[in-house]
C-alpha positions as CSV (number, residue, x, y, z in Angstrom):
1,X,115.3,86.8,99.1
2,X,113.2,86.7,96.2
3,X,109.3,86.8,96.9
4,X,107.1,83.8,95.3
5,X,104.5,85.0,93.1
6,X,100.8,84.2,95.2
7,X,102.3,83.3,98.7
8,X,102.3,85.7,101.4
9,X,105.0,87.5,103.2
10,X,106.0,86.4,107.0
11,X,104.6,90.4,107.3
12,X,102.0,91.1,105.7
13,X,100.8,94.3,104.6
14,X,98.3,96.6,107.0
15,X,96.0,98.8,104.4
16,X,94.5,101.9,106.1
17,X,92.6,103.3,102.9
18,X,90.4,100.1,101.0
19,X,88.7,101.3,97.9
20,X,86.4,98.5,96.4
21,X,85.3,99.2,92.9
22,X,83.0,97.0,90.9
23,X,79.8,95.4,89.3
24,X,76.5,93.8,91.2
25,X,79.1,90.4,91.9
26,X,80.7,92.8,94.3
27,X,78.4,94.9,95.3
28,X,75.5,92.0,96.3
29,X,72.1,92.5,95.5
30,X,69.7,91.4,97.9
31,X,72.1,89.6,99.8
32,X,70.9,90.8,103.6
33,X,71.6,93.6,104.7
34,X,71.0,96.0,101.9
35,X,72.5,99.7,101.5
36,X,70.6,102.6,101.3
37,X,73.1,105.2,100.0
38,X,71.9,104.4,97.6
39,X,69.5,101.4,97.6
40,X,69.5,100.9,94.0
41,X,73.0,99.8,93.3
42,X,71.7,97.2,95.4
43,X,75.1,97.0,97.3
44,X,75.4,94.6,100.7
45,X,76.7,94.9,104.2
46,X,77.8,91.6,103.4
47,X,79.8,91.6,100.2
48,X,82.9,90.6,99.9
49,X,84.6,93.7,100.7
50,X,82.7,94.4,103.5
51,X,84.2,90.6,105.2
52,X,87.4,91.6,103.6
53,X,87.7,94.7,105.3
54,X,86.7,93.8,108.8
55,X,88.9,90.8,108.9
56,X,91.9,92.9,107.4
57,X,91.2,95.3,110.2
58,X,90.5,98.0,108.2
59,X,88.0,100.6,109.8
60,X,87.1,103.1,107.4
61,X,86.7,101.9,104.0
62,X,84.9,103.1,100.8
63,X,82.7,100.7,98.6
64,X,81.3,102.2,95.6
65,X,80.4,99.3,93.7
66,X,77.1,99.3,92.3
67,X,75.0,97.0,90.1
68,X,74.1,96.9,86.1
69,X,78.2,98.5,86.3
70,X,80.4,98.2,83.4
71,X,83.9,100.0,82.7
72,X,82.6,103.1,81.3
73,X,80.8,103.6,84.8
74,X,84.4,104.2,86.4
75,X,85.0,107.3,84.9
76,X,81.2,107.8,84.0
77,X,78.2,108.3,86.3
78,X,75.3,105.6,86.3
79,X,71.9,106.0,85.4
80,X,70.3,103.6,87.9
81,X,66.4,103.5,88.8
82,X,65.9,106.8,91.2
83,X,69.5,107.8,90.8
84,X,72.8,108.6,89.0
85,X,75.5,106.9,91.0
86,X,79.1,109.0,90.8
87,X,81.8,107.7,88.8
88,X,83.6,105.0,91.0
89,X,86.9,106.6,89.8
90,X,86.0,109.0,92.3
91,X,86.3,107.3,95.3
92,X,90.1,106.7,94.7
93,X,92.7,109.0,96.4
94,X,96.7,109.4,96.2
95,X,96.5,107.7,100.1
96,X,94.8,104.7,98.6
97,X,96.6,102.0,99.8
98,X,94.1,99.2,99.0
99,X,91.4,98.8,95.8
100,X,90.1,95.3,94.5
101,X,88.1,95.6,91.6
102,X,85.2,93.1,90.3
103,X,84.1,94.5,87.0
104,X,83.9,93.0,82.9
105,X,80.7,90.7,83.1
106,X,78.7,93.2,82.1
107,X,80.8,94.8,79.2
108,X,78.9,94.3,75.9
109,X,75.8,93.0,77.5
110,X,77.5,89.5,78.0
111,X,76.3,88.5,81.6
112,X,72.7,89.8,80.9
113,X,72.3,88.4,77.6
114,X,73.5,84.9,78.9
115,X,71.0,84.5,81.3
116,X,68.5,86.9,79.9
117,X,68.3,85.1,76.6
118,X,69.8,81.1,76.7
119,X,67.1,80.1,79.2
120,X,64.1,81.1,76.5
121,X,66.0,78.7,73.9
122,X,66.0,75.4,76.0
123,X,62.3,74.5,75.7
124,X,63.4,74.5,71.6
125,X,65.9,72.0,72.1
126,X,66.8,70.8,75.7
127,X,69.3,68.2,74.7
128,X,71.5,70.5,72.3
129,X,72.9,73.7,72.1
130,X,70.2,76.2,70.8
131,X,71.6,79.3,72.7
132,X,75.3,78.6,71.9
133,X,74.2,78.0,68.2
134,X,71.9,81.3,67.8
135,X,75.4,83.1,68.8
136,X,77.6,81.7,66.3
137,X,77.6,83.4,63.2
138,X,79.9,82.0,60.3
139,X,81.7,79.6,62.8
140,X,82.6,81.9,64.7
141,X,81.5,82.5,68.7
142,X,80.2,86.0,68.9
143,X,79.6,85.9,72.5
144,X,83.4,85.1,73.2
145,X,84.1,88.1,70.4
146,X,83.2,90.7,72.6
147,X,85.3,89.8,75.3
148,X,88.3,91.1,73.0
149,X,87.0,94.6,73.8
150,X,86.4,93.8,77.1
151,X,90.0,92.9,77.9
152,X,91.2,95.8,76.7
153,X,88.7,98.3,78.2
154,X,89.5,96.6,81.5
155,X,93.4,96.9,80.6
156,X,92.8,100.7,79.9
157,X,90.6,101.0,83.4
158,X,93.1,99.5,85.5
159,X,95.8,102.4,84.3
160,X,93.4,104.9,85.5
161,X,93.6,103.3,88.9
162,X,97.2,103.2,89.3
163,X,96.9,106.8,87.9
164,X,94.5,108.0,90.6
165,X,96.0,106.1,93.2
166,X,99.6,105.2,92.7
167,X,101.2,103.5,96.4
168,X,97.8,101.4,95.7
169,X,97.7,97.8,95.8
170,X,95.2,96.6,93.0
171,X,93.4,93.1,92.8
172,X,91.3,92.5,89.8
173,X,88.6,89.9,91.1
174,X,87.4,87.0,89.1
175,X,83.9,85.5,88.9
176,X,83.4,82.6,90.9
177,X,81.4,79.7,89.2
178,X,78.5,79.4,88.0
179,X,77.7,76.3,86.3
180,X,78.7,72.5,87.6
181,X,82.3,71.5,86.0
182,X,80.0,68.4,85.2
183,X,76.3,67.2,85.2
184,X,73.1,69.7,85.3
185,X,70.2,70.9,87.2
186,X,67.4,72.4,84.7
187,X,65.5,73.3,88.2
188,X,67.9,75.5,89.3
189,X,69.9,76.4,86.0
190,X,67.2,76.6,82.9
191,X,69.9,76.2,80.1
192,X,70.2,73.4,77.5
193,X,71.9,70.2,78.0
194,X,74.8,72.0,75.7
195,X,74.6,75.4,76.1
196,X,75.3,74.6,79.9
197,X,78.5,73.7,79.0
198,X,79.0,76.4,76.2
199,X,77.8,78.8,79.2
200,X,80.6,77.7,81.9
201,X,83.1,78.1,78.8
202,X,82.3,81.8,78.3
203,X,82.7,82.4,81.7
204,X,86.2,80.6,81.5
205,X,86.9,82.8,78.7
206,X,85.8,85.9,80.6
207,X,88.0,85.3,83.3
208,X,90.8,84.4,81.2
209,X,90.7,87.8,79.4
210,X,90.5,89.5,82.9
211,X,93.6,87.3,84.0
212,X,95.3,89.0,80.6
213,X,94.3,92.5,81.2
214,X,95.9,92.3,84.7
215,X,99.4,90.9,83.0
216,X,99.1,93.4,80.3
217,X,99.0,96.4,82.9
218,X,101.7,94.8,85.6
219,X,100.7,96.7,88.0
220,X,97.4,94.3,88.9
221,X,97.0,91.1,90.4
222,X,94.6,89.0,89.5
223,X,93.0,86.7,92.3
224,X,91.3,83.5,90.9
225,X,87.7,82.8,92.0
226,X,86.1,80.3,89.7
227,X,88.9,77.4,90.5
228,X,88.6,78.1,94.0
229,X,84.9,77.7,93.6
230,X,84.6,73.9,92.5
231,X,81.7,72.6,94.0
232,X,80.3,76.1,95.0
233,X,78.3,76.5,91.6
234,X,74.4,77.1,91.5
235,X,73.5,73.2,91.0
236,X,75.5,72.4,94.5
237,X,73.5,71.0,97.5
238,X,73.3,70.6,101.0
239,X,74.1,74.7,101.4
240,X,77.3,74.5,99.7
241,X,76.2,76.9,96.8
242,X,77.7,80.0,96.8
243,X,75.3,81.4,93.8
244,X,71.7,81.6,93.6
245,X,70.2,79.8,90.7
246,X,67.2,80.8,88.5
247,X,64.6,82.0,91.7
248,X,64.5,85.3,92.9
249,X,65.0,85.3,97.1
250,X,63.9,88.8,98.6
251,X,66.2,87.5,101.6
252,X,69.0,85.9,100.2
253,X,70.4,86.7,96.7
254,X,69.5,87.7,93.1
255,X,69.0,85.1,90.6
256,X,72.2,83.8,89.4
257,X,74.5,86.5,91.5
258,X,76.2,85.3,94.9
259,X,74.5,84.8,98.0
260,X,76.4,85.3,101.6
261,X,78.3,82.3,101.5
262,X,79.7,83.3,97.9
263,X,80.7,86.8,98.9
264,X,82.5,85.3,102.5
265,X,84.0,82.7,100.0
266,X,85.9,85.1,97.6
267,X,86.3,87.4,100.5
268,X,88.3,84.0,101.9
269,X,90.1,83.8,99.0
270,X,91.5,87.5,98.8
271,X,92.0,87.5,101.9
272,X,94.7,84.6,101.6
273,X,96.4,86.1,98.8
274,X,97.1,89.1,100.6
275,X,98.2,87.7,104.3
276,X,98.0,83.8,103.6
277,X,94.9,83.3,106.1
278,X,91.8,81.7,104.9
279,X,89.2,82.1,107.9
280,X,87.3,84.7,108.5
281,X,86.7,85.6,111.6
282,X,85.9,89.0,112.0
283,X,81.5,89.9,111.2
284,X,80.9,93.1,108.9
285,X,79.4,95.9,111.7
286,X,76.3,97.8,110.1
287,X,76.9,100.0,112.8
288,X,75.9,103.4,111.2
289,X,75.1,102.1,107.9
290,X,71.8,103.3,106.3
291,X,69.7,100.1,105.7
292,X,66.8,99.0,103.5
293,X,63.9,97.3,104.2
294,X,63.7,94.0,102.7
295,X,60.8,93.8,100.7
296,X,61.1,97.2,99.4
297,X,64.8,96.7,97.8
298,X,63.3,93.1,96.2
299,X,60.5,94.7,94.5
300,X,62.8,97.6,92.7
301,X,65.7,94.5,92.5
302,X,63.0,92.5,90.4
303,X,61.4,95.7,88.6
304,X,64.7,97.0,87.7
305,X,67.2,94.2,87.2
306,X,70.8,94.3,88.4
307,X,72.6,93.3,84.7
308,X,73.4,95.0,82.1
309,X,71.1,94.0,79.1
């Protein structure tokens, strides 16, 4: 019997050795609790691997994702404020059985410079596309140019994986979204009337080349966030937003990174592509987990930033 491409098995596969590998959208900055080992790769007890993990009944698992991350940082260590964080590379073993990977955002600066930059253009022209336009040069979208390297430094990282760890099953993890499919909300999300949409396209164009780097290595699945996340953007009310907008909250999220109800939502998501169930029912345990306080991993979140500028 021939297996359908994204439907489970009747059986579905137990992992005993989860790697999770990836950028500050995995790792969860701010997002309560936070890590101390160490506290400024800003990484939560409630990310997405950490709900994946305890609901695939995994006990012992390794999360080395870390904030301001890019592809280099797999095989390279990370200068991060008060530390240099190991290679992530390193954290993969020939019994790794399991490793999702959320990484590419911040390749050529193009998270950071989107929401670094755009919002300081709107007051210029609210109702156009001033942002968008200052990153076209001769017609041609030099924001959506870079992602040509990052599809194929991501292509080239995902070898090294099955390298590493060979038996492993690999996801590569999209980015849920950001931006409203339609309308706006200049309270929550500063960007022009246009660039909002430009913005939500390079995202869509971001994911896509992810999507192509996991069909040009065959080896890696990708799992789709940003469709499953319609209606979960920043502008969405009423608690349905699974990413924080523009605001910095000490107890919550990073500005314009997923809060706890992001990171159980992609965990959700993953979750049902590997055994077909979407509920999460399981809590993450801290239980032995070095914790920071609060306040203290805010103030060096908001001193030091968690992208890649």
């Amino acid at each position: 019997m021939l297996a359908v491409p994204g439907v489970a098995s009747a059986t579905p596969a137990h992992y005993s050795h989860y790697v999770a590998l990836g950028d500050s959208y995995t790792a969860g900055p701010l997002i309560p609790f936070q890590r101390l080992d160490p506290l400024t790769c800003f990484r939560s007890t409630s990310n997405y691997p950490a709900w994946l993990a305890s609901n695939l009944g995994i006990d012992d698992y390794t999360d080395v994702s870390c904030s301001s991350a890019d592809t280099t940082n797999m095989t390279k260590p990370q200068s991060i404020p008060l530390w240099q964080a190991a290679p992530q590379f390193t954290a993969l073993k020939s019994d790794t059985d399991l490793v999702t990977i959320g990484i590419g955002g911040n390749d050529s600066s193009v998270f950071g410079t989107l929401v670094g930059d755009c919002p300081k253009f709107t007051a210029k022209d609210p109702t156009g596309s001033p942002c968008r336009d200052s990153f076209t040069v001769g017609g041609v979208d030099t924001m959506k140019r870079r992602l040509v390297t990052t599809q194929a430094s991501v292509t080239e990282m995902l070898r090294g994986v099955h390298q590493r760890s060979p038996h492993a099953k690999v996801l590569l993890i999209g980015y849920p979204r950001i931006v409203p499919a339609t309308g706006y909300c200049p309270d929550v999300l500063p960007f022009a009337d246009g660039d909002i949409r430009w913005v939500d396209s390079v995202e869509q164009a971001l994911n896509k080349a992810l999507a192509d780097a996991a069909k040009a290595d065959g080896k890696t699945t990708y799992v789709d966030t940003f469709t499953p996340s319609l209606g979960h953007d920043a502008c969405a009310t009423g608690g349905a937003a699974w990413i924080q907008g523009k605001d910095l909250n000490l107890f919550a999220a990073f500005p314009y990174h997923p809060n706890k109800s992001g990171m159980m939502g992609v965990a959700s998501i993953i979750q049902h592509q590997l055994n077909g169930k979407k509920a999460l029912v399981k809590t993450p345990s801290t239980a032995g987990v070095p914790l920071a306080d609060p306040q203290v991993a805010g103030e060096l979140a908001a001193t030091a930033g968690v992208l890649k500028r």
